[in-house]
C-alpha positions as CSV (number, residue, x, y, z in Angstrom):
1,X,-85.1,-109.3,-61.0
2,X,-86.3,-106.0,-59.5
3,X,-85.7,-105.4,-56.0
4,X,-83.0,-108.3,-55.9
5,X,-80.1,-107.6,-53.8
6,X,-76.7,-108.8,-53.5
7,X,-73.6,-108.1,-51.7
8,X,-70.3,-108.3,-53.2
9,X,-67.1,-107.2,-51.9
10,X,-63.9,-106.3,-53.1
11,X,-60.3,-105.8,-51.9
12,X,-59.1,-101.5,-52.2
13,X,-55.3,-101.6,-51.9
14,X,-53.1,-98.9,-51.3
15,X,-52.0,-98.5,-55.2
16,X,-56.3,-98.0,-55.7
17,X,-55.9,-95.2,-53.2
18,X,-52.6,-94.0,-54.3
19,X,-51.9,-90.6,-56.1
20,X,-49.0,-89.5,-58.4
21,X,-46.3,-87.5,-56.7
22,X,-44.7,-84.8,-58.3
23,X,-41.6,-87.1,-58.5
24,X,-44.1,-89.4,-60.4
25,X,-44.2,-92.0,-58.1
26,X,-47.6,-93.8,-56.3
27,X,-47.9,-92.4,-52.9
28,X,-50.7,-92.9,-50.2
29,X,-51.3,-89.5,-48.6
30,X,-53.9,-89.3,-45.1
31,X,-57.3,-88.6,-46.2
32,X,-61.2,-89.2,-47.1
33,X,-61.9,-91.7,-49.9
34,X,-65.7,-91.8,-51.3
35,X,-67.2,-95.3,-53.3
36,X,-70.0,-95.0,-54.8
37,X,-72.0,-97.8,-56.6
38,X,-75.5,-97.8,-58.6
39,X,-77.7,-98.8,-61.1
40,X,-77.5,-95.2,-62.1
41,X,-76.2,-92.3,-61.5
42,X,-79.1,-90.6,-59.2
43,X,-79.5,-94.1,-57.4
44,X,-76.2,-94.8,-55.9
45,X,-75.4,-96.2,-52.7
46,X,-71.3,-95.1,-51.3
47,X,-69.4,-96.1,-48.6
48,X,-66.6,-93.8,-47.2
49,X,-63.4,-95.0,-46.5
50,X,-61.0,-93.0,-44.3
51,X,-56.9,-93.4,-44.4
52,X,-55.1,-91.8,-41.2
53,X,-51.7,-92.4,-41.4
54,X,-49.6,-92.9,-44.8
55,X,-48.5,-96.6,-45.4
56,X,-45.4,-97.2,-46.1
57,X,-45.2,-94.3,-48.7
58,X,-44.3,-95.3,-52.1
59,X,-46.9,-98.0,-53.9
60,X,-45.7,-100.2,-56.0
């Protein structure tokens, strides 16, 4: 219906924030994570998700 909302959540692990290394392996670096979610592109609504110290290093 139009105008219906609903709130959903969702777990974001360390391998959905990890990068590739240049040894090729996943790796959670310190940094600023965006998420961004929408009916469409020009009517999105984002939360911001911030990482301060690296986890253990390598994700498996």
């Amino acid at each position: 219906m139009p105008g219906e909302r609903t709130e959903v959540s969702f777990p974001v692990g360390a391998r959905t924030l990890a990068s590739v290394t240049r040894g090729w392996e996943r790796a959670v670096e310190p940094g600023e994570f965006a998420i961004e979610t929408g009916p469409s592109s020009d009517r999105t609504r984002g939360a911001r998700l911030v990482v301060t110290a690296p986890t253990n290093g390598i994700c498996r």
